[in-house]
C-alpha positions as CSV (number, residue, x, y, z in Angstrom):
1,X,91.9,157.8,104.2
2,X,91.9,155.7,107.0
3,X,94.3,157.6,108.8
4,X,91.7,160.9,109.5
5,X,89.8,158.1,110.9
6,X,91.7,157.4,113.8
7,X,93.2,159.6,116.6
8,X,96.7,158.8,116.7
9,X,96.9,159.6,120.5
10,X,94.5,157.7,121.6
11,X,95.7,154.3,119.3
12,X,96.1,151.9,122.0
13,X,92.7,152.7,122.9
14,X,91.4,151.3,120.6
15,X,88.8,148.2,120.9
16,X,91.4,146.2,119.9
17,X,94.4,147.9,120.3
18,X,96.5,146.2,117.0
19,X,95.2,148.9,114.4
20,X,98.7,149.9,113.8
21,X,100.4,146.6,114.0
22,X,97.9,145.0,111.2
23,X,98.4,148.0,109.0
24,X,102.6,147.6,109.1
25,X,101.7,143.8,109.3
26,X,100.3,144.0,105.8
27,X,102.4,146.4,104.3
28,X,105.3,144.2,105.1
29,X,103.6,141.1,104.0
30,X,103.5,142.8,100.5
31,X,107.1,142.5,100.5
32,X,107.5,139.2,101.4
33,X,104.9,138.2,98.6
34,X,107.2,140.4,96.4
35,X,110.5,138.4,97.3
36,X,107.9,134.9,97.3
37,X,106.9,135.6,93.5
38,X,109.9,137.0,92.4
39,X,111.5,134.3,93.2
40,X,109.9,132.0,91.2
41,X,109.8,134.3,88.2
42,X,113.2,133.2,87.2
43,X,112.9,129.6,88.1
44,X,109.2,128.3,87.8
45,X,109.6,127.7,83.9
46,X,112.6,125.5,84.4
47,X,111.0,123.6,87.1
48,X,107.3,122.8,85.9
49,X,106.9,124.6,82.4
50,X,106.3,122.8,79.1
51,X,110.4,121.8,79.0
52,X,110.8,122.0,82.6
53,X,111.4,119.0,85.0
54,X,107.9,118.0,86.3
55,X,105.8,120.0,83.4
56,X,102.8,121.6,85.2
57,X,100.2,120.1,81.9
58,X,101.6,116.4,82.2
59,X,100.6,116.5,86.6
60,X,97.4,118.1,85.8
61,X,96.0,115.6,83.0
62,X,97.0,112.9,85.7
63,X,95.4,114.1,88.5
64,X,92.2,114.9,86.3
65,X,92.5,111.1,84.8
66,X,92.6,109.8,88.5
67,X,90.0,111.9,90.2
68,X,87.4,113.7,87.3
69,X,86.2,116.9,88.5
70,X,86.8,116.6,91.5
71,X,90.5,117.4,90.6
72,X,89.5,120.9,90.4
73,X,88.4,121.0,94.5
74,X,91.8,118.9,95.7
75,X,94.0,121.1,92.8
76,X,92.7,124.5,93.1
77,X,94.7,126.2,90.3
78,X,94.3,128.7,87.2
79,X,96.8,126.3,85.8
80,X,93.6,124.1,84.9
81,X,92.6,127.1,82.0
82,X,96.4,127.3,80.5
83,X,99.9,125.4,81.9
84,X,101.3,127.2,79.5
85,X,105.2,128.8,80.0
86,X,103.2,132.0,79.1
87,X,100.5,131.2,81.9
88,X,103.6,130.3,84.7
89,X,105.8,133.3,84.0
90,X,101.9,135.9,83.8
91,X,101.2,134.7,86.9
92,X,104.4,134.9,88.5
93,X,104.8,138.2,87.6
94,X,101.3,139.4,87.9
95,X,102.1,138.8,91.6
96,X,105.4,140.8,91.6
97,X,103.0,143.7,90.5
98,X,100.2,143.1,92.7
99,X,102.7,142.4,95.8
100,X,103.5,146.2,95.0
101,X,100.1,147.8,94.6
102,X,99.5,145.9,97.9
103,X,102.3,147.5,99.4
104,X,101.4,150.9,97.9
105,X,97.8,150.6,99.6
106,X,95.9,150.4,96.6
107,X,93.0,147.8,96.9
108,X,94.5,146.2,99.6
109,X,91.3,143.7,100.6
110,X,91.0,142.9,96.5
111,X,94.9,142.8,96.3
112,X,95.1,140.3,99.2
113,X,92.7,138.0,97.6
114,X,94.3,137.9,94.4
115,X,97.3,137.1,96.0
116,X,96.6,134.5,97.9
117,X,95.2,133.1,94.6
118,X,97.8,133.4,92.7
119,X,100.1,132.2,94.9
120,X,98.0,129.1,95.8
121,X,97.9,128.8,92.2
122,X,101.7,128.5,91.7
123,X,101.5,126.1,95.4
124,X,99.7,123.3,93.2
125,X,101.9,124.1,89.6
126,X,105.4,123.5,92.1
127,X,104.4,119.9,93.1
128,X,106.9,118.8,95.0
129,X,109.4,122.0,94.5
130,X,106.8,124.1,96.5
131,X,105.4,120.9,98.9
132,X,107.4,123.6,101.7
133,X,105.8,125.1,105.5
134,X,107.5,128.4,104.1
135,X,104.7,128.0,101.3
136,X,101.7,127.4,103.7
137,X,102.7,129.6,106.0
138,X,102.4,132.3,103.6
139,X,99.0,131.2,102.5
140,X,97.8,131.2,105.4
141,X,99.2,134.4,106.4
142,X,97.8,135.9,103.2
143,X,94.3,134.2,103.5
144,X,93.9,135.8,107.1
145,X,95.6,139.1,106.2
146,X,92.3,139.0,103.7
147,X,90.1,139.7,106.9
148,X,92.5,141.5,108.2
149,X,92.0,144.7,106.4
150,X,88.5,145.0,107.9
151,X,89.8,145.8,111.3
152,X,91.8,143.6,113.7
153,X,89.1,141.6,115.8
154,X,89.7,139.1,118.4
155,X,89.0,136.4,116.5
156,X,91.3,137.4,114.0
157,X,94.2,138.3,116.6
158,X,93.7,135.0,117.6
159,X,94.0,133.1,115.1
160,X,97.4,134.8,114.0
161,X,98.5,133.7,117.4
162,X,97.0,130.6,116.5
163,X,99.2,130.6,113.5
164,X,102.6,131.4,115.0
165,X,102.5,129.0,118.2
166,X,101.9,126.3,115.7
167,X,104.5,127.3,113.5
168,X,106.7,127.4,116.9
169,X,105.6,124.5,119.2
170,X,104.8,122.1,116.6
171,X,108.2,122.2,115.1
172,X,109.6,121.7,118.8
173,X,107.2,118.8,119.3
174,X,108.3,116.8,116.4
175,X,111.9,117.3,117.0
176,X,111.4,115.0,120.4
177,X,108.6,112.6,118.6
178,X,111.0,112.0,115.6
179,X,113.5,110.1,117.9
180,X,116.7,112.1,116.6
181,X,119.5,111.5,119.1
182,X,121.1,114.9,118.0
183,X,117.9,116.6,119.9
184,X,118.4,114.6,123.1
185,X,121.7,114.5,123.6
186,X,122.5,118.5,122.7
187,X,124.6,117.4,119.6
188,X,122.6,119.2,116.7
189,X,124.1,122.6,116.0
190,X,127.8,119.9,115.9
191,X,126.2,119.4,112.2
192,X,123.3,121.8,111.3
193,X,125.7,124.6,110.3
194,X,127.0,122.2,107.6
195,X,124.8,120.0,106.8
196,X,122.2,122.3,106.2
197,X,120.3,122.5,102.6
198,X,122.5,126.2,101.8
199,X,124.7,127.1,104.2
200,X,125.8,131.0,103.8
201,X,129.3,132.2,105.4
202,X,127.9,133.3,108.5
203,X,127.2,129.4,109.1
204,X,130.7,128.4,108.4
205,X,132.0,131.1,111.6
206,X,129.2,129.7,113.7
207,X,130.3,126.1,113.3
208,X,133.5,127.4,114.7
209,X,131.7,127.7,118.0
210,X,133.2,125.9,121.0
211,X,130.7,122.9,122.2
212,X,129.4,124.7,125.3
213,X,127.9,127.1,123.3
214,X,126.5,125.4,120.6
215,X,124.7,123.0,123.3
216,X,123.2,126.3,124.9
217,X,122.2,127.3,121.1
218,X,119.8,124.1,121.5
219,X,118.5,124.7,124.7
220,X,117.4,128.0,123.5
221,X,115.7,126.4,120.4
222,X,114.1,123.9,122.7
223,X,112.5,126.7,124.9
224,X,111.9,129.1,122.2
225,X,109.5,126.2,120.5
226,X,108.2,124.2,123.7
227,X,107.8,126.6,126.0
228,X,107.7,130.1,125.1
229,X,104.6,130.0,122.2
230,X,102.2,129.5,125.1
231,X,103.1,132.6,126.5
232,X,101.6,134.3,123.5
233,X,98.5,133.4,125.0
234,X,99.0,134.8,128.5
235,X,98.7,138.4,129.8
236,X,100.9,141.2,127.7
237,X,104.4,141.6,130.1
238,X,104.0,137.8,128.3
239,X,103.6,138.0,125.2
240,X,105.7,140.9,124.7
241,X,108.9,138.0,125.9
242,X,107.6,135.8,123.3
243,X,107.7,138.1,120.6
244,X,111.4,139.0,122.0
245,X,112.7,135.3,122.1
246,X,110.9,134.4,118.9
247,X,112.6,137.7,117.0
248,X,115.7,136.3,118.4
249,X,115.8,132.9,117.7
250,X,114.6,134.1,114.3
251,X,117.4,136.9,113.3
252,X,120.2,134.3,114.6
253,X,118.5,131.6,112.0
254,X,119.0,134.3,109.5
255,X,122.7,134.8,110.8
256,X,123.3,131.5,110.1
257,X,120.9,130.2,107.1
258,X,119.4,130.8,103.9
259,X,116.2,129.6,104.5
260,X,114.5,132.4,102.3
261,X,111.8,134.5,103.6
262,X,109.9,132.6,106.2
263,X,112.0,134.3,109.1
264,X,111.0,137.2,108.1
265,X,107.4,135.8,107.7
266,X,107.6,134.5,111.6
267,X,108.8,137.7,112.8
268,X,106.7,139.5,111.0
269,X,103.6,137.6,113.1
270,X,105.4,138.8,116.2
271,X,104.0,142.1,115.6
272,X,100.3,140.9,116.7
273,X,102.1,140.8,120.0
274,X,103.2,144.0,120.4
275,X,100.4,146.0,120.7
276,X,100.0,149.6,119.3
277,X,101.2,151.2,122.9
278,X,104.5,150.2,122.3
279,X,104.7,150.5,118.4
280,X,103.4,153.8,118.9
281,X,106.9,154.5,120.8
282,X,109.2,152.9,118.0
283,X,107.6,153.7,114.7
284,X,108.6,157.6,113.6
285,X,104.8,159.6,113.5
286,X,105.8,160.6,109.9
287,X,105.4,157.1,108.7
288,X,101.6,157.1,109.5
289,X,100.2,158.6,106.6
290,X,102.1,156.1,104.7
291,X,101.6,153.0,106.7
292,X,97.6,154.0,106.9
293,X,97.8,154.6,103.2
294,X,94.5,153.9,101.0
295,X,92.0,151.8,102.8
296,X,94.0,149.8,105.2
297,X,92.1,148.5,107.9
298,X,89.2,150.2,107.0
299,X,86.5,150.3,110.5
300,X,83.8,148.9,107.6
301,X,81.4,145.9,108.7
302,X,78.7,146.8,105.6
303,X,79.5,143.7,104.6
304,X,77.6,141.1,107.2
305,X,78.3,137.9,104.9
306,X,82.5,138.6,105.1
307,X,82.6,139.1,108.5
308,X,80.8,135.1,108.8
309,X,83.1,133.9,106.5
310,X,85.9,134.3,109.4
311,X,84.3,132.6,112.1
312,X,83.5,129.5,109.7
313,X,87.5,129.4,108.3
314,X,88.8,129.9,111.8
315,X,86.9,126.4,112.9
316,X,87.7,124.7,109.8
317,X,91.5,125.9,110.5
318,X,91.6,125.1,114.2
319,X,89.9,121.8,113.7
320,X,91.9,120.6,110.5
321,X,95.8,121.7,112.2
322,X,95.1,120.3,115.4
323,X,93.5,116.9,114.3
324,X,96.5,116.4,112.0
325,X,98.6,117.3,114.3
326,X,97.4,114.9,116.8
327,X,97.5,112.2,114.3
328,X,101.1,113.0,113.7
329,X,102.2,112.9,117.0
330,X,99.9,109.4,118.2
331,X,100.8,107.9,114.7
332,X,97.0,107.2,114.7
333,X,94.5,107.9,111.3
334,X,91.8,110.1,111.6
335,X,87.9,109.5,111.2
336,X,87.7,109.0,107.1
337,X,85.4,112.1,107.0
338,X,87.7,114.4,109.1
339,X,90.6,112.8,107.0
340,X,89.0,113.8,104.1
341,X,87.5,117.3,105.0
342,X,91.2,118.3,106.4
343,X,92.7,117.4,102.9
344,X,90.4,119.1,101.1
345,X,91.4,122.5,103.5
346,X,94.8,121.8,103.0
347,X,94.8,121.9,99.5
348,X,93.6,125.3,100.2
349,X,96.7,126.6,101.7
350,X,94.9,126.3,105.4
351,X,95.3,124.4,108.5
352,X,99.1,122.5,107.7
353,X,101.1,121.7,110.6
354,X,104.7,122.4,110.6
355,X,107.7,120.4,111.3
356,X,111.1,122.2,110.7
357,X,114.1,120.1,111.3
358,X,112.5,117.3,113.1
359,X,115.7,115.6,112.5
360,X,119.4,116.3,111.6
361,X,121.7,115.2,108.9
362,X,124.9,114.6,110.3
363,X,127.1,114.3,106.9
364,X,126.9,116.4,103.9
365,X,126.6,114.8,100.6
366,X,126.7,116.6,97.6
367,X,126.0,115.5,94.3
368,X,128.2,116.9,91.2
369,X,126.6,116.1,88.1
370,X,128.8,115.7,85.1
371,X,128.7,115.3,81.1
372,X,130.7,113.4,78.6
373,X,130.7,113.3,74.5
374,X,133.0,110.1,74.5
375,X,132.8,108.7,77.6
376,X,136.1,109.8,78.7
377,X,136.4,113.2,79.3
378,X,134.2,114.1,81.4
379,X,133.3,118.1,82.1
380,X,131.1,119.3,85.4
381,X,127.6,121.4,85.5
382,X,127.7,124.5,88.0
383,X,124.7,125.2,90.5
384,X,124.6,128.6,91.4
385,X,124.0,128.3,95.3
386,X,124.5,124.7,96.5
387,X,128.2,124.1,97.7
388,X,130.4,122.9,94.4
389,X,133.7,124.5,94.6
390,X,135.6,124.3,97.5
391,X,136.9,127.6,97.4
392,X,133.9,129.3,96.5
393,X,132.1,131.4,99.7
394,X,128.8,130.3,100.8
395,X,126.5,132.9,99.5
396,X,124.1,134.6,101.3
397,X,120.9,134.9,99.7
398,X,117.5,135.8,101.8
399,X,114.7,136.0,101.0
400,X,115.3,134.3,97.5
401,X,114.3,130.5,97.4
402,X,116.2,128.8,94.7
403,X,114.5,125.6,94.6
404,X,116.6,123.2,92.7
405,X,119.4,124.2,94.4
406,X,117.7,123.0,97.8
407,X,115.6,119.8,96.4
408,X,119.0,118.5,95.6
409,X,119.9,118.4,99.3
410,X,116.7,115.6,99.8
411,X,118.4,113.3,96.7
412,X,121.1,111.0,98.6
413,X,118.4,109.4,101.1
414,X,117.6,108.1,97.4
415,X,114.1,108.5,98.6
416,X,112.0,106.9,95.3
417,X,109.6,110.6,95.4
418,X,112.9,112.1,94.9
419,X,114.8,110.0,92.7
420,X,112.2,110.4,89.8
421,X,112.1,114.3,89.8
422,X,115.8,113.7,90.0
423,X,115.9,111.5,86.7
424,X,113.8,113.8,85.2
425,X,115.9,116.4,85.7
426,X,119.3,114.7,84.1
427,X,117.1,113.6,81.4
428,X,116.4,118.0,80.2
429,X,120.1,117.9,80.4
430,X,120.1,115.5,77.7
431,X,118.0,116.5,76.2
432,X,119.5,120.5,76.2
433,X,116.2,122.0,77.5
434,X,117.4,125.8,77.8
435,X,114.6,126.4,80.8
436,X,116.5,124.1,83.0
437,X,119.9,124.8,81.9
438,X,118.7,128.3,82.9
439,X,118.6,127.1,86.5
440,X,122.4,126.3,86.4
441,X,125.3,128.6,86.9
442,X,127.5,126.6,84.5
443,X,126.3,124.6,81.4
444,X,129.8,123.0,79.4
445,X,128.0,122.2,76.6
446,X,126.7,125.4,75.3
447,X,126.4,123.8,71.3
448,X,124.9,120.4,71.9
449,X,123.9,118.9,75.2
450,X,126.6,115.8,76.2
451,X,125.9,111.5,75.4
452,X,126.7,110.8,78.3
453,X,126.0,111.9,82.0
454,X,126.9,110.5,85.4
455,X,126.7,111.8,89.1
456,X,129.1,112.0,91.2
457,X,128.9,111.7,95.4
458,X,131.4,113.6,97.7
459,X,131.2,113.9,101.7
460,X,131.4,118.0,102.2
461,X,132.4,119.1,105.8
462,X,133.9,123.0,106.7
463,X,137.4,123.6,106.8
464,X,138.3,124.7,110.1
465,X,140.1,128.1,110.4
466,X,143.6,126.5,110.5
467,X,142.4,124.7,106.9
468,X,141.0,128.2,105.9
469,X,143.4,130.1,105.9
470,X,146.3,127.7,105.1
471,X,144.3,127.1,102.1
472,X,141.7,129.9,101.4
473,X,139.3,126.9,100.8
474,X,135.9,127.2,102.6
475,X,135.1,123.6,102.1
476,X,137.1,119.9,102.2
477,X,135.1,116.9,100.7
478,X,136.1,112.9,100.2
479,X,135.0,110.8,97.3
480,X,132.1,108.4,97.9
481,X,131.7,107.1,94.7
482,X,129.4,107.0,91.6
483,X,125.6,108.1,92.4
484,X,123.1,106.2,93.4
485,X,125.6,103.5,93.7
486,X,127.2,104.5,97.0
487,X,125.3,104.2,100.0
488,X,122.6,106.4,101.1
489,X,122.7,109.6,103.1
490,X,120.5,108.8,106.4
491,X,118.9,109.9,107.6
């Protein structure tokens, strides 16, 4: 075991001195692969199996009609050998399991690269539910985490850091290129708390904030994401306040938001900041033997050809995110060849950029679907997470990532990419397809699925306190009218 290898005392001597923060890196990166996969074990059927909404077999016969074989290089998915519900839920699963034997230490390098498989696997079978920078982020994460367990090199440190200043300053970036007057004039957290995909409670006491703190809420944001990532590149006393912002600005985000696990994934990259000298003085010593468990981070370089494989994926990366990135911010194409060589990469789970919030919704519209036998009476489906009731609490649920719940949130813009996965969806409640109706909280017609169906639009704000607790309701909303004939949320 790995950890006879290595004198405990003399840790942050090391050559690299992030032995012990890769080794708790990757055993808490198992969990987060847990919560990722689990999470779609009891959704993924619903939303792309045989019944589901977008059927998994139906997307890949098109894309293999359009492009040949090639399909197989821009789709890379088992899906291609069986789209079968059998196929989703085995893989889903499969990755629960492995996420533990990961986590366990057993076959960490192997377990790594079935994981990142697999969950590239169910990337491609999501289409547009799992089109998300939580999802890339964690492929990208897992992919390096692959070389990761060979020993923490330079390279690889910096291409973590590589990873998290993205992840940071590119989402700050396109929150002053998208133009949003919320951003400039310090107006944003008036309406993020609310307006929000799925609010939990705590958002509802934040929005209760008085103004002057809510404007210093987005100065923070604005110098957690603009300024401080390039201090992860500067001299330790440095790095050591980015990690401490970023951590911040991340557990208040949790405080406030149910945005699944990709907080925890961002401060979970924090750690290849704080080098083993100070995690040697917070973690207990009796959690080494388990945190060095099996073969972690094994000092083995028998293997010359792996060891080029990172240099080669660490250009390809660099190139891929910062020419896109470019080309988002200049509004200008790329070359066709580095157009199509950063596609291809990006179909691999590497080299995204990331873009979170780049701008802010400023009314909450939610859509109540409902079901009729005659026409007249008229009886209401019930989502499990997304706001319905107005007395019900906001739920909080990290790290799960219901996706129906929050893909409804992008259907008033009445975008045409989401009205048709929207369509299909009211069409399996026609139909009664049990998968989806599995997604809901509340199906009304248990025997036989309705005639009719129609949506209604409401306008959902907080109550305030006064409201609250004069009425115990969380939420107040006003009729807009019959969806998609009311106007359309903007932006």
């Amino acid at each position: 075991m790995f950890a006879k290898a290595i004198d405990f005392t003399n840790l942050a001597d090391d050559i690299t001195g992030y032995h012990l923060a890769s080794a708790i890196f990757i055993k808490l990166l198992a969990l987060v692969y847990f919560a990722a996969f689990y999470s779609l074990t009891v959704q993924i059927t619903g939303l792309v199996g045989t019944d589901g909404i977008l059927p998994i077999s139906d997307y890949l016969n098109h894309v293999y009609q359009q492009q040949g074989r090639t399909a197989w290089l821009m789709i890379p998915t088992l899906f291609w050998f069986d789209a079968s519900n059998t196929a989703l839920l085995s893989i889903a699963s499969s990755g629960c399991v492995i996420s533990l034997l990961l986590f366990a230490g057993i076959k960490p390098r192997m377990s790594l690269v079935v994981l990142f498989l697999l969950y590239l696997s169910l990337y491609h079978a999501g289409q547009t539910f799992l089109t998300f920078q939580w999802d890339t982020l964690l492929l990208e994460a897992g992919f390096l985490s692959i070389f990761l367990t060979r020993g923490p090199g330079p390279l690889l440190l910096f291409m973590f850091h590589w990873l998290l200043f993205r992840l940071r300053f590119m989402s700050g970036v396109s929150k002053l290129a998208s133009g949003d007057p919320s951003w400039s004039n310090l107006t944003t957290l008036h309406y993020y708390f609310e307006t929000q995909p799925l609010p939990h409670i705590g958002a509802w006491y934040f929005h209760q904030l008085p103004e002057w703190m809510l404007q210093a809420g987005i100065l923070l944001v604005f110098f957690s994401e603009l300024i401080v990532p390039f201090f992860i590149f500067l001299p330790r006393k440095f790095r050591l306040f980015a990690a401490s912002v970023t951590i911040l600005v991340q557990l208040l985000i949790i405080a406030t938001s149910n945005h699944n696990w990709i907080n925890l994934l961002t401060i979970l990259l924090c750690l290849f900041l704080l080098d083993d000298a100070l995690l040697k003085k917070i973690v207990p010593r009796w959690l080494y033997s388990f945190i060095f468990t099996g073969d972690h981070l094994a000092a083995d370089h028998s293997k010359p050809s792996c060891n080029l494989l990172l240099p080669i994926f660490s250009f390809l990366i660099l190139v891929s995110s910062t020419s896109v990135f470019i080309g988002m911010v200049s509004n200008n194409s790329m070359p066709e060849y580095l157009s199509r060589s950063s596609s291809v990469l990006r179909s691999w789970g590497l080299g995204h950029i990331f873009h979170i919030f780049p701008t802010m919704q400023t009314e909450r519209h939610e859509l109540q679907i409902e079901g009729s036998y005659d026409g007249i009476v008229w009886k209401s489906y019930g989502f499990k997470y997304k706001p319905g009731s107005l007395n019900a609490m906001p739920k909080f649920i990290v790290p799960h990532q219901p996706r129906l719940d929050w893909m409804i949130w992008f259907v008033p813009p009445k975008h045409p990419e989401m009205l048709y996965w929207f369509n299909r969806f009211l069409l399996r409640l026609k139909q009664g397809s049990a998968d989806v109706l599995n997604l809901l909280d509340y199906n009304p017609f248990p025997h036989q699925p309705p005639i009719y169906l129609r949506v209604q639009a409401f306008k959902y704000r907080f109550t305030t306190p006064e409201e609250h607790e004069h009425t115990g309701q969380w939420w107040q909303r006003e009729y807009l009218g019959q969806f998609p004939y009311v106007r359309a949320r903007t932006p």
